[in-house]
C-alpha angles and dihedrals in degrees: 000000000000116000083231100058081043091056084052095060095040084059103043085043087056086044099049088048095053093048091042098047103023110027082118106056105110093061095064094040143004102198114048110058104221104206148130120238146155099288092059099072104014088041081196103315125103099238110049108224108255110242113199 
């Protein structure tokens, strides 16, 4: 697999948590953005540290 293609699916499974978990955010609170990215598993490395 590309990394390319690899970098695809990271982003539609970040995508598909935050619709499935916080789709309704907004409604408890409009200041605070409840989401998933990148950061909260790689924390800035390329590979993210597995956590078992």
């Amino acid at each position: 697999m590309s990394n390319r293609t690899f970098q695809h699916l990271m982003i539609k499974m970040t995508m598909e948590i935050n619709e499935k978990y916080f789709h309704n955010a907004s409604a408890y609170s409009t200041k605070a953005v409840l989401a998933v990215n990148c950061i909260t598993c790689h924390n800035g490395k390329a590979h993210p540290e597995a956590k078992f």
